[in-house]
C-alpha positions in Angstrom: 110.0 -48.1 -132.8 108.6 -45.1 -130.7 106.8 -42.3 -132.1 107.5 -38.6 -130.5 106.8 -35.9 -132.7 109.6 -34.3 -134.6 111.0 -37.6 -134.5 111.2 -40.9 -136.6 113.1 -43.7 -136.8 114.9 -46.0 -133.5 114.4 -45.0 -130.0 117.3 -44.7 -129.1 118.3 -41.4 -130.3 114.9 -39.9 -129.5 115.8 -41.1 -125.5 119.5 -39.7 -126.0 118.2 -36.7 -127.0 115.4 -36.2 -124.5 118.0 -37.0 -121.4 120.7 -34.7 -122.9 118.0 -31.7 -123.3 116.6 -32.3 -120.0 120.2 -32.6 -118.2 121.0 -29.8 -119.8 118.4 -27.6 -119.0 118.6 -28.4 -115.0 122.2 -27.4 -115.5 121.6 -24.0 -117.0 118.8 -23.8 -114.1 121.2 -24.9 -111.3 124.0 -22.1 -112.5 121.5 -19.1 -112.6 119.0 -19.9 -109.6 119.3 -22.4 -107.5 122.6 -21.0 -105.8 122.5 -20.6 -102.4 125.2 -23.1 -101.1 129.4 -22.3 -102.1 128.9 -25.3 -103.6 127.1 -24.1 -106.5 129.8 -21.3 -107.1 132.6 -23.1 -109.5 129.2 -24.9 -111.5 128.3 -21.3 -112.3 131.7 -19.8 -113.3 132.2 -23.3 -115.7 128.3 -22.9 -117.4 128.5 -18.7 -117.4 132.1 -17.7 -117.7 133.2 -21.0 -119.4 130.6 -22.9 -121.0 131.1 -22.4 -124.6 130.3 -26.6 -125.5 127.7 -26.3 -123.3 126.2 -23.5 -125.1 127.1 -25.0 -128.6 125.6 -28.8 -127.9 122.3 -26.9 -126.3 121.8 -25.2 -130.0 123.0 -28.5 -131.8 120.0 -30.3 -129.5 117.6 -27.5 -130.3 118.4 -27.5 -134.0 117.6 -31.9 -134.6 114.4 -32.4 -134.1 113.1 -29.5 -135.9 115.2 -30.5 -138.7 114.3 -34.3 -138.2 110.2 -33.1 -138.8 109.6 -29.5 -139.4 106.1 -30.7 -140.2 105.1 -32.5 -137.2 106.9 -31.8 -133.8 109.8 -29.1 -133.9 107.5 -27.9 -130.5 110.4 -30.6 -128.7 113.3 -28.1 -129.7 111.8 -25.7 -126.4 113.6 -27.5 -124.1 117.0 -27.0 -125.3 116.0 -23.0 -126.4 115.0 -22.7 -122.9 118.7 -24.2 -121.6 120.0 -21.6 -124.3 118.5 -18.7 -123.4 119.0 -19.3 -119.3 122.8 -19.1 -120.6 123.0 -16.9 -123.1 121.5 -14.3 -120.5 124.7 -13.4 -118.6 126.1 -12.9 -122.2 123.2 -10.5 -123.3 123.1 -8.6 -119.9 127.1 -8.2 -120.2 126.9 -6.6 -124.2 124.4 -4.1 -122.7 126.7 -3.3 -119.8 129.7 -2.4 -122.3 127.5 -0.4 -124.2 126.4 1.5 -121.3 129.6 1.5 -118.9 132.0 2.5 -122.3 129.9 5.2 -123.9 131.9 7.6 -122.0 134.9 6.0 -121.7 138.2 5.9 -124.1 137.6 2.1 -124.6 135.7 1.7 -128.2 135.5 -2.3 -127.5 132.6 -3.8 -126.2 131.7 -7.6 -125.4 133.2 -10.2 -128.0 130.9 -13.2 -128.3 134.1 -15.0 -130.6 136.4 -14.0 -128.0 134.4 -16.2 -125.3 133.1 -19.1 -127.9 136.9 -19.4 -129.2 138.5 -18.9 -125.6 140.5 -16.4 -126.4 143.2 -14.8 -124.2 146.3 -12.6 -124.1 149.9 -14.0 -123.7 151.9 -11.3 -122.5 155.4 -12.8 -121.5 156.6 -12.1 -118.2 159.5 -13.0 -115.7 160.0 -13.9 -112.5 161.7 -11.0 -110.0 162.9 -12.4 -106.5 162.1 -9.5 -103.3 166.3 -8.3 -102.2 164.2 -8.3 -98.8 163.1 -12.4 -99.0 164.4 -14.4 -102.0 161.3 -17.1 -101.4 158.9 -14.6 -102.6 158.4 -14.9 -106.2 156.6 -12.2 -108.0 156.0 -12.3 -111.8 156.4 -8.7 -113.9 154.8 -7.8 -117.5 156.4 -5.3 -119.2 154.6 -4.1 -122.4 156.2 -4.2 -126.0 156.0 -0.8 -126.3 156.9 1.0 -123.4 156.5 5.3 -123.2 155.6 8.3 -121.2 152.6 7.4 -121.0 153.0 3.5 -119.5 151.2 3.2 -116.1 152.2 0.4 -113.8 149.7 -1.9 -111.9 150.3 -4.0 -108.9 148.2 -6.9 -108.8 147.3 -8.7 -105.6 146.0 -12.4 -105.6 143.3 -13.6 -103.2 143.0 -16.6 -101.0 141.9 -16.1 -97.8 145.4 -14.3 -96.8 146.8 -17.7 -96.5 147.1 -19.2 -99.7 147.4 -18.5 -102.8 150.7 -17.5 -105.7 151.3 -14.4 -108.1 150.2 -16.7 -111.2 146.4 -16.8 -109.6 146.5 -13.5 -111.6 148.2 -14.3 -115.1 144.8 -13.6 -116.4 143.9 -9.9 -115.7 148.1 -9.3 -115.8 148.3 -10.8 -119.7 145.2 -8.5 -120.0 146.6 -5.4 -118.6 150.1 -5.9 -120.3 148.3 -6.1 -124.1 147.0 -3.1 -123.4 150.3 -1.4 -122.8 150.2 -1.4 -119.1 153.0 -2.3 -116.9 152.2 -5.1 -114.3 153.6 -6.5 -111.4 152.0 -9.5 -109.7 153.1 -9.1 -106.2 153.9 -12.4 -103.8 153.5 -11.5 -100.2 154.1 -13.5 -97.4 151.0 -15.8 -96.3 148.7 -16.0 -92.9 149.1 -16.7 -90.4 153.2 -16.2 -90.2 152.0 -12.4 -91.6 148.8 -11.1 -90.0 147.8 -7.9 -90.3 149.6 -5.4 -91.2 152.2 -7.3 -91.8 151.2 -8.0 -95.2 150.0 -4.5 -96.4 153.3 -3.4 -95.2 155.6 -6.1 -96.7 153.6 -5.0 -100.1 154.2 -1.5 -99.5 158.1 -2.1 -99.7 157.6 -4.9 -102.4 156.6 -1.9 -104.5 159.4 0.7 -103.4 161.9 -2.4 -104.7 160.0 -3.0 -108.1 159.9 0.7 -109.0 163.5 0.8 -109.0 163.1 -2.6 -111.1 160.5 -1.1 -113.8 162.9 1.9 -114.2 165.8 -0.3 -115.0 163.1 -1.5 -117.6 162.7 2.3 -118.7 158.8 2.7 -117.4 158.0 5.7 -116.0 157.1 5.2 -112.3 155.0 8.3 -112.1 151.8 6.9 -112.5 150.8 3.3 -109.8 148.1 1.9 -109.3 147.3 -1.2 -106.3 144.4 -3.8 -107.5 143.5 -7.2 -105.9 140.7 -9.8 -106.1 139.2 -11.2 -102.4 141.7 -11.4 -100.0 143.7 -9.3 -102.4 141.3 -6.6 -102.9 141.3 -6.5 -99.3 145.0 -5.7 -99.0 145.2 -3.5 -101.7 142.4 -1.5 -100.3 144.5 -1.8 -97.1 147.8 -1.1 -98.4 146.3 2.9 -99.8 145.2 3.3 -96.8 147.6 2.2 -94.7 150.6 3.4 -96.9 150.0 7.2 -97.2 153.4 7.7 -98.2 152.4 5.9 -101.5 151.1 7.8 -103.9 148.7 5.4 -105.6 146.6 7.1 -108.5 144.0 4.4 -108.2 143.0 1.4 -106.2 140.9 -1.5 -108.1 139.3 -4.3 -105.7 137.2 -6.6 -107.0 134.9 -8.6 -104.3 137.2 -7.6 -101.3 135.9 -8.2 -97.8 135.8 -4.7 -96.1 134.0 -5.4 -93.1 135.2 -8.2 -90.9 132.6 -7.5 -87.9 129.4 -8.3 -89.6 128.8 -12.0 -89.6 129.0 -13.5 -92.8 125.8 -15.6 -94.6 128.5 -17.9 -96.9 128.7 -21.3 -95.8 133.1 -20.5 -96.3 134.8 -21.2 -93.1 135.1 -16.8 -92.7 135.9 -17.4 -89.4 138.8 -19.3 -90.1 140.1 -16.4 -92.8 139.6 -13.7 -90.1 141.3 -15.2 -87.5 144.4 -16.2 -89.5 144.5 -12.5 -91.3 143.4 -10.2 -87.9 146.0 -11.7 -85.3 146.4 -9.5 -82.3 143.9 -6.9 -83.3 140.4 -6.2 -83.0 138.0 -6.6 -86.0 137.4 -3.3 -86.6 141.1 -2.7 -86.7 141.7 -4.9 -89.5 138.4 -3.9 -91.4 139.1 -1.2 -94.5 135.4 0.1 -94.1 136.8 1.4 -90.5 139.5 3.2 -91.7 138.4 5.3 -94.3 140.0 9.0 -94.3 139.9 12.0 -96.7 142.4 12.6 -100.1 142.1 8.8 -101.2 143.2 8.3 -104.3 140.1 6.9 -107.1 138.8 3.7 -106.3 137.2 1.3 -108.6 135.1 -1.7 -106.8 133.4 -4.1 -108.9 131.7 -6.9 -107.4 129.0 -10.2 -108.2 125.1 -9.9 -107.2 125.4 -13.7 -106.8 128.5 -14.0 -104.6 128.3 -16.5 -102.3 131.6 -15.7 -100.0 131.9 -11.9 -99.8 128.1 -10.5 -99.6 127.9 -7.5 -102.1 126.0 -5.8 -99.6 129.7 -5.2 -98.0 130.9 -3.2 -101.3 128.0 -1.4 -101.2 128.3 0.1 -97.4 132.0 0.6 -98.2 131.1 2.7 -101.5 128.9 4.7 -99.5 131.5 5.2 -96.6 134.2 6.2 -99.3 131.9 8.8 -100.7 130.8 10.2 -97.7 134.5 11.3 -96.9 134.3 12.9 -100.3 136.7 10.2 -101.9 136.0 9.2 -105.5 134.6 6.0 -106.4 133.3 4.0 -109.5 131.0 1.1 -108.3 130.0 -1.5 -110.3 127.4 -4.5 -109.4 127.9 -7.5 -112.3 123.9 -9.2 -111.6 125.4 -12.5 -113.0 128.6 -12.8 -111.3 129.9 -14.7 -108.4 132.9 -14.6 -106.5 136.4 -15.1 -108.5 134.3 -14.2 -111.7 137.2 -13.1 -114.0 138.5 -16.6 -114.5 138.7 -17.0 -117.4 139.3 -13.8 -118.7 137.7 -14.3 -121.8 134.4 -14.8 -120.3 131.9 -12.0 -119.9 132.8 -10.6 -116.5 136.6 -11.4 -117.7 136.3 -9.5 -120.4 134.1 -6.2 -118.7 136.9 -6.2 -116.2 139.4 -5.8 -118.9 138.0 -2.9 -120.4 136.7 -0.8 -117.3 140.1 -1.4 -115.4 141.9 -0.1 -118.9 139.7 3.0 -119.3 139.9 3.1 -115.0 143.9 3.4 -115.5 144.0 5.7 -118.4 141.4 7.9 -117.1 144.2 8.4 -113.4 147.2 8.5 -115.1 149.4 10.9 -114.3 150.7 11.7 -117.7 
Protein backbone atom coordinates (compact mmCIF):
# COMPACT_ATOMS: atom_id res chain seq x y z
CA UNK A 1 0.00 0.00 0.00
CA UNK A 2 1.21 3.53 -1.18
CA UNK A 3 -0.29 6.69 -0.28
CA UNK A 4 -0.42 9.58 -3.09
CA UNK A 5 -3.09 12.02 -2.60
CA UNK A 6 -6.27 11.60 -4.48
CA UNK A 7 -5.53 8.09 -4.31
CA UNK A 8 -6.18 4.96 -2.08
CA UNK A 9 -6.13 1.57 -2.38
CA UNK A 10 -3.05 -0.85 -4.42
CA UNK A 11 -0.22 0.74 -6.08
CA UNK A 12 -0.52 -0.46 -8.83
CA UNK A 13 -3.09 1.69 -10.45
CA UNK A 14 -1.69 4.82 -8.82
CA UNK A 15 1.88 3.85 -10.87
CA UNK A 16 -0.35 3.02 -14.16
CA UNK A 17 -1.78 6.16 -13.89
CA UNK A 18 1.15 8.35 -13.08
CA UNK A 19 3.20 6.73 -16.21
CA UNK A 20 0.17 7.01 -18.56
CA UNK A 21 -0.25 10.91 -17.47
CA UNK A 22 3.37 11.57 -17.69
CA UNK A 23 3.71 9.69 -21.22
CA UNK A 24 1.06 11.42 -22.30
CA UNK A 25 1.86 14.73 -21.54
CA UNK A 26 5.59 14.47 -23.31
CA UNK A 27 3.56 13.38 -26.22
CA UNK A 28 1.20 16.35 -26.44
CA UNK A 29 4.67 18.36 -25.71
CA UNK A 30 6.64 16.60 -28.49
CA UNK A 31 3.64 17.33 -31.19
CA UNK A 32 3.44 21.18 -30.43
CA UNK A 33 7.21 22.15 -29.56
CA UNK A 34 9.71 20.11 -29.80
CA UNK A 35 9.62 19.88 -33.74
CA UNK A 36 12.46 20.68 -35.43
CA UNK A 37 13.49 17.34 -37.12
CA UNK A 38 10.91 15.74 -40.31
CA UNK A 39 10.78 13.21 -37.95
CA UNK A 40 8.53 14.84 -35.74
CA UNK A 41 6.06 15.71 -38.61
CA UNK A 42 3.62 12.38 -38.90
CA UNK A 43 3.71 12.35 -34.60
CA UNK A 44 2.09 15.80 -35.03
CA UNK A 45 -0.50 15.10 -37.77
CA UNK A 46 -1.54 11.61 -35.58
CA UNK A 47 -1.80 13.78 -31.94
CA UNK A 48 -3.34 17.20 -33.77
CA UNK A 49 -5.25 16.11 -36.88
CA UNK A 50 -5.91 12.54 -35.51
CA UNK A 51 -5.71 12.04 -31.97
CA UNK A 52 -9.16 11.79 -30.86
CA UNK A 53 -8.23 8.51 -28.09
CA UNK A 54 -5.48 10.41 -27.24
CA UNK A 55 -7.51 13.30 -26.35
CA UNK A 56 -10.40 11.13 -24.78
CA UNK A 57 -7.98 8.82 -22.40
CA UNK A 58 -6.08 12.35 -21.34
CA UNK A 59 -9.69 13.55 -19.96
CA UNK A 60 -10.50 9.88 -18.60
CA UNK A 61 -6.86 10.20 -16.67
CA UNK A 62 -7.71 13.71 -15.50
CA UNK A 63 -11.15 12.86 -14.44
CA UNK A 64 -9.87 9.42 -11.73
CA UNK A 65 -8.17 10.82 -9.31
CA UNK A 66 -10.32 13.63 -8.55
CA UNK A 67 -13.10 11.40 -8.51
CA UNK A 68 -11.03 8.67 -6.48
CA UNK A 69 -10.49 11.74 -3.44
CA UNK A 70 -12.08 15.01 -4.16
CA UNK A 71 -11.21 15.69 -0.55
CA UNK A 72 -7.59 15.12 -0.42
CA UNK A 73 -5.51 15.20 -3.80
CA UNK A 74 -7.57 15.96 -7.09
CA UNK A 75 -4.21 18.62 -7.47
CA UNK A 76 -2.73 15.09 -9.46
CA UNK A 77 -5.44 15.56 -12.27
CA UNK A 78 -2.95 18.81 -13.64
CA UNK A 79 -0.87 16.68 -15.40
CA UNK A 80 -3.27 15.13 -17.64
CA UNK A 81 -5.34 18.86 -17.98
CA UNK A 82 -2.01 20.18 -19.00
CA UNK A 83 -1.65 17.13 -21.87
CA UNK A 84 -5.42 18.26 -22.69
CA UNK A 85 -5.10 21.58 -23.07
CA UNK A 86 -1.51 21.41 -25.27
CA UNK A 87 -3.98 19.36 -27.65
CA UNK A 88 -7.04 20.80 -27.50
CA UNK A 89 -5.12 24.15 -28.61
CA UNK A 90 -4.92 23.44 -32.42
CA UNK A 91 -8.75 22.70 -32.00
CA UNK A 92 -9.53 26.06 -30.20
CA UNK A 93 -7.19 28.15 -32.53
CA UNK A 94 -9.00 26.37 -35.64
CA UNK A 95 -12.93 27.34 -34.27
CA UNK A 96 -11.63 30.90 -34.02
CA UNK A 97 -10.24 30.84 -37.48
CA UNK A 98 -13.78 29.66 -39.06
CA UNK A 99 -15.31 32.24 -37.17
CA UNK A 100 -13.04 34.84 -38.50
CA UNK A 101 -12.16 33.49 -42.13
CA UNK A 102 -16.30 32.54 -42.80
CA UNK A 103 -17.86 35.71 -41.53
CA UNK A 104 -17.72 36.97 -44.95
CA UNK A 105 -17.97 34.15 -46.78
CA UNK A 106 -21.19 31.99 -48.14
CA UNK A 107 -20.11 29.08 -45.89
CA UNK A 108 -22.39 29.23 -42.52
CA UNK A 109 -20.35 26.05 -41.09
CA UNK A 110 -17.64 26.47 -38.86
CA UNK A 111 -15.29 23.78 -37.00
CA UNK A 112 -17.22 20.50 -35.86
CA UNK A 113 -15.59 19.09 -32.68
CA UNK A 114 -18.08 15.67 -33.37
CA UNK A 115 -16.91 15.63 -36.80
CA UNK A 116 -13.16 15.22 -35.64
CA UNK A 117 -13.98 13.04 -32.22
CA UNK A 118 -16.23 10.65 -34.43
CA UNK A 119 -13.91 10.72 -37.60
CA UNK A 120 -16.18 11.69 -39.83
CA UNK A 121 -15.77 11.95 -43.58
CA UNK A 122 -17.51 12.17 -46.89
CA UNK A 123 -17.84 9.16 -49.34
CA UNK A 124 -18.51 10.55 -52.58
CA UNK A 125 -18.31 7.64 -55.21
CA UNK A 126 -16.13 7.99 -57.95
CA UNK A 127 -14.65 6.11 -61.09
CA UNK A 128 -11.74 5.46 -62.64
CA UNK A 129 -11.19 7.39 -66.29
CA UNK A 130 -8.02 6.06 -68.37
CA UNK A 131 -5.98 9.28 -70.45
CA UNK A 132 -6.90 8.21 -74.71
CA UNK A 133 -3.21 9.78 -74.70
CA UNK A 134 -1.59 6.90 -72.02
CA UNK A 135 -3.93 4.12 -70.90
CA UNK A 136 -1.40 3.58 -67.66
CA UNK A 137 -2.48 6.79 -66.19
CA UNK A 138 -5.32 6.27 -64.01
CA UNK A 139 -7.21 9.22 -62.82
CA UNK A 140 -10.30 9.04 -60.48
CA UNK A 141 -13.50 11.55 -61.23
CA UNK A 142 -16.36 12.67 -58.65
CA UNK A 143 -19.33 13.65 -60.13
CA UNK A 144 -21.92 15.25 -57.70
CA UNK A 145 -25.55 13.86 -57.17
CA UNK A 146 -26.89 16.82 -58.26
CA UNK A 147 -25.38 18.22 -61.11
CA UNK A 148 -26.60 22.07 -62.66
CA UNK A 149 -25.50 25.34 -64.08
CA UNK A 150 -24.01 26.14 -61.45
CA UNK A 151 -21.48 22.90 -60.89
CA UNK A 152 -17.83 24.03 -60.97
CA UNK A 153 -15.11 21.45 -61.73
CA UNK A 154 -11.85 21.00 -59.74
CA UNK A 155 -8.65 19.35 -60.79
CA UNK A 156 -6.89 17.96 -58.02
CA UNK A 157 -3.13 17.41 -58.14
CA UNK A 158 -1.42 14.93 -55.58
CA UNK A 159 2.03 15.64 -54.11
CA UNK A 160 5.06 13.58 -53.76
CA UNK A 161 8.13 15.00 -54.67
CA UNK A 162 7.15 14.77 -58.54
CA UNK A 163 8.08 11.21 -58.40
CA UNK A 164 5.72 9.36 -56.50
CA UNK A 165 2.71 9.44 -55.54
CA UNK A 166 -1.27 8.15 -57.12
CA UNK A 167 -4.73 10.13 -57.75
CA UNK A 168 -6.20 8.37 -54.45
CA UNK A 169 -3.51 10.50 -52.22
CA UNK A 170 -6.41 12.93 -52.71
CA UNK A 171 -9.75 10.99 -52.01
CA UNK A 172 -9.89 13.13 -49.00
CA UNK A 173 -10.35 16.86 -50.14
CA UNK A 174 -12.13 15.13 -53.66
CA UNK A 175 -14.99 13.26 -51.36
CA UNK A 176 -15.03 16.70 -49.70
CA UNK A 177 -15.38 18.86 -52.69
CA UNK A 178 -17.84 16.32 -54.45
CA UNK A 179 -20.51 16.66 -51.15
CA UNK A 180 -20.46 19.92 -51.70
CA UNK A 181 -21.72 19.75 -55.23
CA UNK A 182 -18.41 20.27 -56.96
CA UNK A 183 -17.17 18.29 -59.80
CA UNK A 184 -13.65 16.74 -59.26
CA UNK A 185 -11.12 15.15 -61.13
CA UNK A 186 -8.02 13.73 -59.53
CA UNK A 187 -5.58 13.90 -62.20
CA UNK A 188 -2.54 11.08 -62.65
CA UNK A 189 0.36 12.52 -64.44
CA UNK A 190 3.30 10.85 -65.41
CA UNK A 191 6.17 10.70 -62.55
CA UNK A 192 9.97 12.19 -62.28
CA UNK A 193 12.28 11.67 -63.48
CA UNK A 194 10.82 10.06 -67.00
CA UNK A 195 8.72 13.62 -66.91
CA UNK A 196 10.79 16.60 -65.73
CA UNK A 197 9.75 19.87 -66.14
CA UNK A 198 7.40 20.89 -68.12
CA UNK A 199 6.69 17.80 -69.05
CA UNK A 200 4.30 17.33 -66.35
CA UNK A 201 2.45 20.76 -66.30
CA UNK A 202 1.98 20.12 -69.95
CA UNK A 203 0.84 16.42 -69.90
CA UNK A 204 -1.82 18.00 -67.16
CA UNK A 205 -2.78 20.70 -69.33
CA UNK A 206 -4.04 18.08 -72.08
CA UNK A 207 -5.29 15.65 -69.26
CA UNK A 208 -7.76 18.43 -68.69
CA UNK A 209 -8.74 19.25 -72.42
CA UNK A 210 -9.65 15.18 -72.47
CA UNK A 211 -11.73 15.22 -69.17
CA UNK A 212 -13.79 18.32 -70.16
CA UNK A 213 -15.05 16.49 -73.01
CA UNK A 214 -15.56 13.53 -70.27
CA UNK A 215 -17.54 15.83 -67.62
CA UNK A 216 -19.74 17.01 -70.51
CA UNK A 217 -20.67 13.61 -71.55
CA UNK A 218 -21.54 13.63 -67.63
CA UNK A 219 -23.71 16.91 -68.40
CA UNK A 220 -21.35 19.40 -66.12
CA UNK A 221 -20.93 22.55 -67.35
CA UNK A 222 -17.26 23.09 -68.23
CA UNK A 223 -17.45 26.85 -67.93
CA UNK A 224 -16.16 27.27 -64.65
CA UNK A 225 -12.26 25.13 -63.74
CA UNK A 226 -10.31 25.40 -61.31
CA UNK A 227 -6.38 23.58 -60.80
CA UNK A 228 -5.55 22.77 -56.99
CA UNK A 229 -2.54 20.56 -55.60
CA UNK A 230 -0.86 19.83 -52.33
CA UNK A 231 3.28 19.93 -52.34
CA UNK A 232 4.65 18.77 -55.29
CA UNK A 233 1.10 19.12 -56.62
CA UNK A 234 0.56 22.63 -55.53
CA UNK A 235 3.64 23.18 -57.26
CA UNK A 236 2.33 21.96 -60.71
CA UNK A 237 -0.82 23.40 -60.44
CA UNK A 238 0.64 26.73 -59.77
CA UNK A 239 2.83 25.80 -62.82
CA UNK A 240 0.29 24.48 -65.05
CA UNK A 241 -1.85 28.48 -64.80
CA UNK A 242 1.08 29.72 -65.53
CA UNK A 243 2.39 27.87 -68.00
CA UNK A 244 -1.00 27.02 -69.73
CA UNK A 245 -2.36 30.46 -70.72
CA UNK A 246 -4.61 29.04 -73.05
CA UNK A 247 -6.50 27.53 -70.00
CA UNK A 248 -8.82 29.52 -68.64
CA UNK A 249 -8.56 28.50 -64.92
CA UNK A 250 -10.97 30.66 -62.63
CA UNK A 251 -8.86 29.75 -59.66
CA UNK A 252 -5.72 28.08 -58.55
CA UNK A 253 -5.57 26.47 -54.86
CA UNK A 254 -1.94 25.24 -53.59
CA UNK A 255 -1.58 24.23 -50.40
CA UNK A 256 2.25 24.09 -49.06
CA UNK A 257 3.80 24.12 -52.71
CA UNK A 258 7.47 24.72 -53.17
CA UNK A 259 7.75 28.00 -55.34
CA UNK A 260 11.23 28.78 -55.07
CA UNK A 261 13.67 26.02 -55.87
CA UNK A 262 16.90 28.41 -55.59
CA UNK A 263 16.88 29.12 -51.98
CA UNK A 264 18.39 26.32 -49.98
CA UNK A 265 16.07 24.54 -47.99
CA UNK A 266 16.34 24.26 -43.78
CA UNK A 267 14.19 20.61 -43.88
CA UNK A 268 16.24 17.69 -43.16
CA UNK A 269 14.02 16.03 -46.66
CA UNK A 270 16.47 14.98 -49.22
CA UNK A 271 15.19 18.56 -51.45
CA UNK A 272 17.97 18.14 -53.44
CA UNK A 273 16.97 14.94 -54.56
CA UNK A 274 13.23 16.31 -55.46
CA UNK A 275 14.81 19.27 -57.45
CA UNK A 276 16.93 17.39 -59.41
CA UNK A 277 14.55 14.68 -60.49
CA UNK A 278 11.57 17.47 -61.20
CA UNK A 279 14.16 20.48 -62.88
CA UNK A 280 16.03 18.21 -65.53
CA UNK A 281 17.77 20.23 -68.18
CA UNK A 282 16.83 23.58 -66.79
CA UNK A 283 18.07 26.10 -64.50
CA UNK A 284 16.46 26.56 -61.03
CA UNK A 285 14.89 29.60 -61.69
CA UNK A 286 13.37 28.18 -64.76
CA UNK A 287 11.49 25.65 -63.01
CA UNK A 288 10.68 27.92 -59.89
CA UNK A 289 6.74 29.48 -60.05
CA UNK A 290 7.91 32.51 -57.95
CA UNK A 291 10.08 33.34 -61.22
CA UNK A 292 7.49 33.33 -63.57
CA UNK A 293 4.88 35.33 -62.34
CA UNK A 294 2.99 37.62 -65.05
CA UNK A 295 -0.10 39.85 -65.00
CA UNK A 296 -4.08 38.61 -65.63
CA UNK A 297 -3.60 35.42 -63.32
CA UNK A 298 -6.52 34.00 -62.46
CA UNK A 299 -7.42 34.06 -58.16
CA UNK A 300 -5.14 32.15 -56.20
CA UNK A 301 -5.74 30.69 -52.93
CA UNK A 302 -2.34 29.47 -50.87
CA UNK A 303 -2.79 28.10 -47.58
CA UNK A 304 0.12 26.84 -45.83
CA UNK A 305 1.48 25.29 -41.95
CA UNK A 306 3.59 27.67 -39.55
CA UNK A 307 5.24 24.39 -38.43
CA UNK A 308 6.16 22.83 -41.80
CA UNK A 309 9.11 21.09 -41.74
CA UNK A 310 9.61 20.36 -45.69
CA UNK A 311 8.43 23.44 -47.59
CA UNK A 312 9.39 26.66 -45.23
CA UNK A 313 6.21 28.91 -45.14
CA UNK A 314 8.46 31.71 -45.51
CA UNK A 315 8.37 30.49 -49.45
CA UNK A 316 4.35 31.11 -49.64
CA UNK A 317 4.86 34.15 -48.10
CA UNK A 318 7.47 35.81 -50.78
CA UNK A 319 5.34 34.15 -53.44
CA UNK A 320 2.10 35.99 -52.06
CA UNK A 321 3.89 39.06 -52.19
CA UNK A 322 5.33 38.51 -55.70
CA UNK A 323 1.66 37.57 -56.93
CA UNK A 324 0.35 40.86 -55.58
CA UNK A 325 2.88 43.02 -56.73
CA UNK A 326 1.92 42.08 -60.41
CA UNK A 327 -1.62 43.00 -59.31
CA UNK A 328 -2.90 39.29 -59.32
CA UNK A 329 -5.37 38.36 -56.70
CA UNK A 330 -4.56 36.32 -53.81
CA UNK A 331 -6.07 34.89 -50.52
CA UNK A 332 -3.26 33.82 -48.10
CA UNK A 333 -3.75 31.87 -45.30
CA UNK A 334 -1.03 30.77 -42.50
CA UNK A 335 -2.65 27.63 -40.26
CA UNK A 336 -0.07 28.39 -36.77
CA UNK A 337 -0.60 24.65 -35.97
CA UNK A 338 -0.13 22.92 -39.19
CA UNK A 339 2.58 21.04 -40.82
CA UNK A 340 3.12 19.81 -44.09
CA UNK A 341 0.41 17.26 -45.66
CA UNK A 342 -1.95 18.70 -42.88
CA UNK A 343 -5.39 17.85 -44.42
CA UNK A 344 -5.02 14.07 -43.83
CA UNK A 345 -7.47 13.32 -42.41
CA UNK A 346 -9.99 15.55 -43.54
CA UNK A 347 -11.98 15.52 -40.67
CA UNK A 348 -9.25 17.04 -38.58
CA UNK A 349 -9.05 20.74 -37.92
CA UNK A 350 -6.88 21.91 -40.89
CA UNK A 351 -8.96 19.06 -42.96
CA UNK A 352 -11.94 20.49 -42.15
CA UNK A 353 -10.81 24.62 -42.59
CA UNK A 354 -9.63 23.48 -46.00
CA UNK A 355 -13.01 22.21 -46.79
CA UNK A 356 -14.80 25.17 -46.20
CA UNK A 357 -12.38 28.01 -47.57
CA UNK A 358 -11.71 26.00 -50.87
CA UNK A 359 -15.85 25.69 -51.06
CA UNK A 360 -16.51 29.38 -50.45
CA UNK A 361 -12.86 29.95 -52.64
CA UNK A 362 -14.73 28.04 -55.65
CA UNK A 363 -18.19 29.55 -55.29
CA UNK A 364 -16.92 32.94 -54.84
CA UNK A 365 -14.82 32.44 -58.95
CA UNK A 366 -17.39 30.68 -60.56
CA UNK A 367 -18.32 31.72 -63.57
CA UNK A 368 -21.99 31.21 -63.27
Amino acid sequence: MIFIPGFTGRKWPVILWCLASLFLLVYACLTLFILEKDSWLWLNLHAIENGRIAWILLILLMIWPAWRNLRFGAWLFLVPLCASMLLSWPLISSGRMHQQLLKKSSIPEGFSFYQWLTAYSDQAEYYSYSSPRNSNLQSLVYIPKQVDKTTAIVFLLHGGGFYQGAPNWMHGWASALSEQGIAVASLAYQLAPEATFPMQSDEIALSIQDLKIEFSKRLVDTSSIFIAGSSAGGTLAISTALINSEIKFNGVIALYPITDFSKPFESTTDMQKITAVYKGSNSLNAISPIHQIHQDLPSLLLIHGSKDLIVPVKQSIEFVEAWNIQSNSVQFVELPWATHSFEYPMYGPSGQLLKHLSVDFIKRNSSN
